[in-house]
C-alpha positions in Angstrom: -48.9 -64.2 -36.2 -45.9 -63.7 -38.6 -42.2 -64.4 -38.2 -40.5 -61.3 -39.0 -37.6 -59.9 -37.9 -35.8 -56.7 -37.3 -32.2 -57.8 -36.8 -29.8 -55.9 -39.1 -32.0 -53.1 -39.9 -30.8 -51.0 -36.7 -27.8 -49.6 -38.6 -29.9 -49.1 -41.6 -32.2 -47.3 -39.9 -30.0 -45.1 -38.3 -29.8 -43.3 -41.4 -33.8 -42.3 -40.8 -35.4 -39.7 -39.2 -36.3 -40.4 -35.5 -39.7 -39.9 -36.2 -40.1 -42.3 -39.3 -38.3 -45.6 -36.8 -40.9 -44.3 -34.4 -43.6 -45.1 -36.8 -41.6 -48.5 -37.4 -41.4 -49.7 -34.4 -44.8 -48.5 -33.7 -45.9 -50.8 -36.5 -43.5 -53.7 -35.2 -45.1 -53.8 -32.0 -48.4 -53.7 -33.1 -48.0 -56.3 -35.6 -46.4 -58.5 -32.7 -49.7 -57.8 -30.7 -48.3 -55.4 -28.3 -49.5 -52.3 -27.5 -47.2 -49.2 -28.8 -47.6 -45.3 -28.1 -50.8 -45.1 -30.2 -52.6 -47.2 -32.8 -50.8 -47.2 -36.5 -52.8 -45.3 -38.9 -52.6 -45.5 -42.3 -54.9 -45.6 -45.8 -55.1 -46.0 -49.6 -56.8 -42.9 -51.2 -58.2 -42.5 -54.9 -57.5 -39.2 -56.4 -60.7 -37.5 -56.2 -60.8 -37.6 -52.7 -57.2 -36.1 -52.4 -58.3 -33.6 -54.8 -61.5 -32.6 -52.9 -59.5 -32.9 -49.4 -57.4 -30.2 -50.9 -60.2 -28.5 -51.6 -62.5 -28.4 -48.8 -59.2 -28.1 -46.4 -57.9 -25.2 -48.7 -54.3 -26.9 -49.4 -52.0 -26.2 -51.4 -52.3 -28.7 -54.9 -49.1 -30.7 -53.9 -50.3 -31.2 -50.2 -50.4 -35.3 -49.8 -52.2 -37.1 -47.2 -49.2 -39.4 -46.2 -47.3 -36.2 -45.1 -49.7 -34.1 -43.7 -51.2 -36.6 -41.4 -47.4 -38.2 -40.6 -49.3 -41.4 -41.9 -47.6 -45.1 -40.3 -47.1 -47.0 -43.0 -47.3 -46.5 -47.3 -47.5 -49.1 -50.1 -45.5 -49.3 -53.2 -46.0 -51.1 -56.6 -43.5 -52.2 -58.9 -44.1 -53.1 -62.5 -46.2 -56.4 -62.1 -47.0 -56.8 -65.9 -46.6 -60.5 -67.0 -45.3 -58.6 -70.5 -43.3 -55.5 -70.5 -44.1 -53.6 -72.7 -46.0 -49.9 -73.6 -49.3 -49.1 -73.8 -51.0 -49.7 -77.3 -53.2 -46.9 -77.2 -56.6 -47.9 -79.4 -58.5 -44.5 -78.9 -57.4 -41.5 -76.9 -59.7 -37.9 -76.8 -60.6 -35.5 -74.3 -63.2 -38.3 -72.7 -61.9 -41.1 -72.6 -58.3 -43.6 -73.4 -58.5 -47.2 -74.4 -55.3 -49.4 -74.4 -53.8 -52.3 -74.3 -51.5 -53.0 -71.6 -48.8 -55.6 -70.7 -51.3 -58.0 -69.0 -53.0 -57.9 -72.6 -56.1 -56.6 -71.4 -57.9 -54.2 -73.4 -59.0 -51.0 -70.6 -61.5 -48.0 -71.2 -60.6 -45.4 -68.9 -63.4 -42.7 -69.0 -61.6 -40.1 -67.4 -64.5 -38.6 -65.3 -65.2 -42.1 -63.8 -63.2 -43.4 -60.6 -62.3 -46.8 -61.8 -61.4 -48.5 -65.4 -63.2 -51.1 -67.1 -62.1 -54.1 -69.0 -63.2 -54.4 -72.2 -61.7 -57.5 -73.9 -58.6 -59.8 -73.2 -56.0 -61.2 -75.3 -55.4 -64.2 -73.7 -59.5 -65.7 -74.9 -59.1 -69.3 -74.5 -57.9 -71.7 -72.3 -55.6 -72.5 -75.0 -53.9 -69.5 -75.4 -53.4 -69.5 -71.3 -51.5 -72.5 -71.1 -49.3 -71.4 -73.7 -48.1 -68.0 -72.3 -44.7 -67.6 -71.6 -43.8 -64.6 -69.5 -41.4 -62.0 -69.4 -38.4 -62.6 -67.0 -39.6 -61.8 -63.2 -35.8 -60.6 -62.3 -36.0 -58.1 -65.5 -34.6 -55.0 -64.3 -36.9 -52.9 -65.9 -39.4 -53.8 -63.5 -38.1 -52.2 -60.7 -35.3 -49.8 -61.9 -36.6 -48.2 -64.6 -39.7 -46.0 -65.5 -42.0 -47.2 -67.9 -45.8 -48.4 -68.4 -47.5 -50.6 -65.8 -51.2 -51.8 -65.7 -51.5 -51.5 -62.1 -49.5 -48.2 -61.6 -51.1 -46.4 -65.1 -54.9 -47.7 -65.2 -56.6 -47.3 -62.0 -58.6 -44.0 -60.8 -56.1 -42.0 -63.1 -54.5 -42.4 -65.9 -50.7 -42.1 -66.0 -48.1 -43.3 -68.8 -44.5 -44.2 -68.0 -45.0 -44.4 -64.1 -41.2 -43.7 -62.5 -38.8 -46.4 -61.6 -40.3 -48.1 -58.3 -37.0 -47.8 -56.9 -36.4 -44.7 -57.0 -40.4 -44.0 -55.7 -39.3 -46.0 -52.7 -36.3 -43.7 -51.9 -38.0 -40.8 -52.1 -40.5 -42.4 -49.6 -38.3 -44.1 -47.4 -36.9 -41.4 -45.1 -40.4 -40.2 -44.1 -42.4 -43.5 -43.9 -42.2 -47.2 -43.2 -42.3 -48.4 -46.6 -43.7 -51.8 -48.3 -43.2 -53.6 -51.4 -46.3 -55.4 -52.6 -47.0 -58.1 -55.3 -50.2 -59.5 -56.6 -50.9 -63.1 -56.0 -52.4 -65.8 -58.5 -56.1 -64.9 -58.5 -55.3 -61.1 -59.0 -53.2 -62.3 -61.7 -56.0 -64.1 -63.8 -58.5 -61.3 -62.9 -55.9 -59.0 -65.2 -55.0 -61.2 -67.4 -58.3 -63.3 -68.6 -60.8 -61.4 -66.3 -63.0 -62.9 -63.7 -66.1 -65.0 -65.9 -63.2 -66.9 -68.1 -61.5 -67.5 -65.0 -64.3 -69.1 -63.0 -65.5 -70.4 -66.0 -62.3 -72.3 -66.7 -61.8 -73.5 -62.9 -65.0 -74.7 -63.2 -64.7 -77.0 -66.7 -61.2 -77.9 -66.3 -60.0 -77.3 -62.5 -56.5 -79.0 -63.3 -55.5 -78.2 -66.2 -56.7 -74.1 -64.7 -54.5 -75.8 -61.7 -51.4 -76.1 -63.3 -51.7 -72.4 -64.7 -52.2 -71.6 -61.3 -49.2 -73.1 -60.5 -46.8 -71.2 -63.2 -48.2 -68.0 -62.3 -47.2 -68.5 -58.7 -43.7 -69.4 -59.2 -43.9 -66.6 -61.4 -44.8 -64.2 -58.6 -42.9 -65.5 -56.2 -39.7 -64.8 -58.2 -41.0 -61.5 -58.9 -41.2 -61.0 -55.2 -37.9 -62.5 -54.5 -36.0 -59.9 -56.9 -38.5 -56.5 -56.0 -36.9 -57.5 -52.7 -33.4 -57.6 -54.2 -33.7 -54.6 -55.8 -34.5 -52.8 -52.8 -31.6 -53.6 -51.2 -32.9 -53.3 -47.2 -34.8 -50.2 -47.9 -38.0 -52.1 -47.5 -39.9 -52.6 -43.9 -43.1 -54.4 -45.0 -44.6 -56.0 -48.1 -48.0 -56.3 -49.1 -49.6 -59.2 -51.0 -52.9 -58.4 -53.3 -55.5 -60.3 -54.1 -59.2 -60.4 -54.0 -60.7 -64.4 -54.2 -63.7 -62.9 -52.8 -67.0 -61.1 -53.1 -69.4 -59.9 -50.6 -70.8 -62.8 -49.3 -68.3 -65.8 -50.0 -65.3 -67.0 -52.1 -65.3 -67.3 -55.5 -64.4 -70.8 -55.7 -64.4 -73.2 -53.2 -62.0 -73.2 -50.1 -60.3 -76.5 -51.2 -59.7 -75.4 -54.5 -58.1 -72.1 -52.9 -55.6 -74.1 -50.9 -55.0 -76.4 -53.0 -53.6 -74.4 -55.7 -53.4 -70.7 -54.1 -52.8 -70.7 -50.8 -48.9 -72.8 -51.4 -47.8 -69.5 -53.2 -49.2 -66.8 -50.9 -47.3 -68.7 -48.0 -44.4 -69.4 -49.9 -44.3 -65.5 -50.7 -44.9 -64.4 -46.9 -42.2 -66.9 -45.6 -39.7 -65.4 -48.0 -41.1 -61.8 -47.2 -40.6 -62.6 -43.7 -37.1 -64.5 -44.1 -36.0 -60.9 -44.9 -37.3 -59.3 -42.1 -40.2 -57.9 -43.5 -43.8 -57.6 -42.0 -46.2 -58.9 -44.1 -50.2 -57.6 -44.8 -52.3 -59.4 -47.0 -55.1 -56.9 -48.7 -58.0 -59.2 -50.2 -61.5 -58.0 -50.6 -64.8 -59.7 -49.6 -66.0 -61.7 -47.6 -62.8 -64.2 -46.8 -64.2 -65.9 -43.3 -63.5 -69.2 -44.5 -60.6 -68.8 -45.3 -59.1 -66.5 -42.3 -57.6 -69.7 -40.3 -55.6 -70.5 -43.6 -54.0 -67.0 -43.7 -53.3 -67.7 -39.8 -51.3 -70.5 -40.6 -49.6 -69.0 -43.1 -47.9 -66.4 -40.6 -49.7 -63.1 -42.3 -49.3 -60.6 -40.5 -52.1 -58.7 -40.7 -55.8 -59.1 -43.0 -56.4 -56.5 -44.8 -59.3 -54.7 -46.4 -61.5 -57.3 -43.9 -64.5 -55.1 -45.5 -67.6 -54.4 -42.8 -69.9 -54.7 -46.3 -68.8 -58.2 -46.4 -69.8 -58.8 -42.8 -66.8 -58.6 -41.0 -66.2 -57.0 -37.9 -63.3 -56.3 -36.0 -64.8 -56.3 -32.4 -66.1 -59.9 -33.3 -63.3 -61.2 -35.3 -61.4 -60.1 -32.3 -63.4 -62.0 -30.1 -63.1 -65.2 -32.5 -59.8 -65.3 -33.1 -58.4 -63.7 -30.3 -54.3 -62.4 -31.1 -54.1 -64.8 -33.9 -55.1 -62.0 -35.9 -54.0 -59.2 -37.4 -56.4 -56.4 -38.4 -55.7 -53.8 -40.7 -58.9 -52.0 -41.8 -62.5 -53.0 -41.0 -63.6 -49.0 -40.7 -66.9 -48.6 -42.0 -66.5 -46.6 -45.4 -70.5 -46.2 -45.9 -70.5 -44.3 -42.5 -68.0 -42.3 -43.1 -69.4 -41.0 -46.6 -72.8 -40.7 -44.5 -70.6 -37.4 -43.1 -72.7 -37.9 -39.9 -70.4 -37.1 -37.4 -72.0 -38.9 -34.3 -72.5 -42.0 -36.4 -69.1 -41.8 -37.3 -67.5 -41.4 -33.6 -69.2 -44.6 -32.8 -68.1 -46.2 -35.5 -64.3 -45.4 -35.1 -64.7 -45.9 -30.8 -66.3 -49.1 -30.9 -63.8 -50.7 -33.7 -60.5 -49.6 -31.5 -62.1 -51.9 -29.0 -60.4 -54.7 -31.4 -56.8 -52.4 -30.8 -56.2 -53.8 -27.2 -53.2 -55.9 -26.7 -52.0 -54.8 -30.2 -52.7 -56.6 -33.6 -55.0 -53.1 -34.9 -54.1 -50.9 -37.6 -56.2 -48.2 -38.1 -58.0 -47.8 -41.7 -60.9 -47.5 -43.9 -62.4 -50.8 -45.1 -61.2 -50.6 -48.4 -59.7 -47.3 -49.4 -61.0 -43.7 -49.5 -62.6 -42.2 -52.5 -64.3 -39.1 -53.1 -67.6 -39.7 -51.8 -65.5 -38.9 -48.1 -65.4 -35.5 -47.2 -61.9 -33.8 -47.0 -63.6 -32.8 -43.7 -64.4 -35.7 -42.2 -61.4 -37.2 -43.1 -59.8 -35.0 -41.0 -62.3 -35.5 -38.1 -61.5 -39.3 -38.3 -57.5 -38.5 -38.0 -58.6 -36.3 -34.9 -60.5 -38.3 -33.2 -58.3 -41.8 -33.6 -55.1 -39.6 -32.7 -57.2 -38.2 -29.3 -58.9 -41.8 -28.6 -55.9 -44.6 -29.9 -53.1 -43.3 -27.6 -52.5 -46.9 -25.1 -53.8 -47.5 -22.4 -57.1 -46.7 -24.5 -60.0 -45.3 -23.0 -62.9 -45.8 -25.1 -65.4 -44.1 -22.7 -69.6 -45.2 -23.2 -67.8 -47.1 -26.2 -65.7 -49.5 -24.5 -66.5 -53.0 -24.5 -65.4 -55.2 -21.7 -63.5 -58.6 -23.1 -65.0 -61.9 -22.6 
């Protein structure tokens, strides 16, 4: 479990509605595995679902998820681009964009598909890698300002000068526990080089790939260290991305992880945490080895911990008893299945893994269009009617060991 703090923020906070420090403290207590007024709910969702949500819910096309469901927590993204600059624009028509961006990685974004695609990168050689030099971390521009960002613009849309992350977390902060959230180093080179070079490269020449590794870190952790700054106490939470794993294992080996990328992550939780903050870590796959490390590190909570990767709350649970945070684990393939019983026992039997705390409530990844605005709304239901503490989970409780 993590060390954060909320001494200070009681006079900030006064300043918020009551219903919004609910949802803190709701969060809080969870995160400290103790059991709150109901289960934290939360989600990330693409763009076609909120666009058939509106749809099938007949909503009105600025009706957002976060605020219609009083959501417990949201996520924001500051300009993480190791360059700042604009996007070069290759080709743009009615079909499809292709740019550039500051990471220089060369994106297609077919506009009728959910997710981008990398095309080509920059930075080709090893070579090239160790020679980069990146633009200042405490730059301004990065969080005060509006302009283009790779991870804000190229994604399931398609959006050029994102606003000012500042001013984005304003906007959400009276409403919603709000988090920062920086990439980590693997997330970095998936961006920057893309993931054969970069496995490639770890592979042939692990040190020299080791001392990259290294840069890039400090690098994030000062970018962390001034999105803080910038926020000036406005922030409750921060979030740490990256992915080092597929669906059945890492991508490299667990040694090489903590030699080279598990310093950084902690370094950027204990500074997270130094501030007060509660801290989620969001990796894909299938990190099991890996889990005790993130323990020790003080995360707060794992996040996607995807059920496609064979993880399971109840069991994770029962392995690492209140060591662990969960923040996900809900089967996404049986909620696109829109099978409504399925789907109940599904959503019961994971808020087994919610008693004594440590259990946020979302999808096992993030929701995308093949969810029906529909069920959707059944799962909000049905975790509001059955995650209120003491929980009683009916034919679909499970007794501890």
């Amino acid at each position: 479990m993590g060390m954060f703090d909320t001494v200070g923020k009681q006079k900030t906070n006064s300043n918020r509605k009551k219903n919004t420090v609910e949802k803190l403290e709701r969060m809080q207590k969870a995160l400290r595995h103790q059991e709150p007024d109901r289960v934290p709910i939360s989600d990330f969702f693409w763009g076609g679902f909120i666009k058939r949500w509106r749809e099938e819910l007949a909503l009105p096309e600025d009706a957002n998820p976060y605020y219609y469901y009083d959501l417990d927590w949201i996520v924001t993204v500051p300009n993480m681009d190791p360059f700042i600059r604009p996007f070069e624009i290759l080709k743009e028509d009615d079909e499809e964009v292709i740019v550039k961006t500051g990471f220089g990685a060369i994106m297609r974004k077919k506009f009728t598909a959910p997710m981008p695609e990398f095309v080509d990168f920059e930075t080709n050689t090893i070579e090239k890698l160790e020679g980069l030099v990146f633009d200042d971390p405490y730059d301004k521009r990065r969080y005060d300002e509006a302009g283009d960002n790779q991870i804000a613009g190229v994604g399931d849309g398609f959006e050029r000068n994102s606003p000012a992350w500042i001013e984005t977390v304003k906007s959400l902060w009276p409403d919603f526990p709000v988090f920062g959230s920086i990439i980590e180093c693997n997330e970095c080179l998936t961006r920057l080089i893309g993931p054969e070079n970069n496995m490639l490269w770890i592979g042939m020449h692990p040190e020299r790939m080791g001392r990259v590794i290294n840069r890039i870190g400090q690098f994030y952790l000062d970018c962390a260290k001034a999105q803080i700054d910038a926020a000036e106490g406005v922030l409750d939470g921060f979030v740490i991305w990256g992915d080092v794993a597929y669906r059945k294992d890492l991508f490299f080996s667990p040694n090489y992880w903590r030699q080279y990328f598990k310093p950084w992550v902690k370094a950027i939780a204990e500074h997270a945490h130094s501030k007060g903050l509660m801290v989620i870590y969001h990796g894909c796959g299938n990190v099991h080895q890996i889990l005790d490390d993130y323990i020790e590190i003080g995360i707060d909570a794992m996040n996607p911990l995807e059920a496609k990767a064979d993880l399971d709350a109840v069991e994770l649970r029962r392995e690492y008893g209140h060591k662990l945070g969960i923040c996900g684990n809900s089967n996404i393939q049986v909620w696109e299945t829109g099978d409504k019983d399925q789907i109940r026992k599904e959503i019961l039997r994971k808020l087994n893994a919610a008693k004594g705390g440590g259990y946020i409530f979302q999808s096992d990844h993030s929701v995308a269009s093949d969810v029906s605005g529909y069920i959707y709304d059944y799962i909000i239901k049905l975790v509001r009617e059955y995650g209120n503490y003491p929980l009683n989970l009916g034919e679909h409780n499970i007794e501890s060991n």
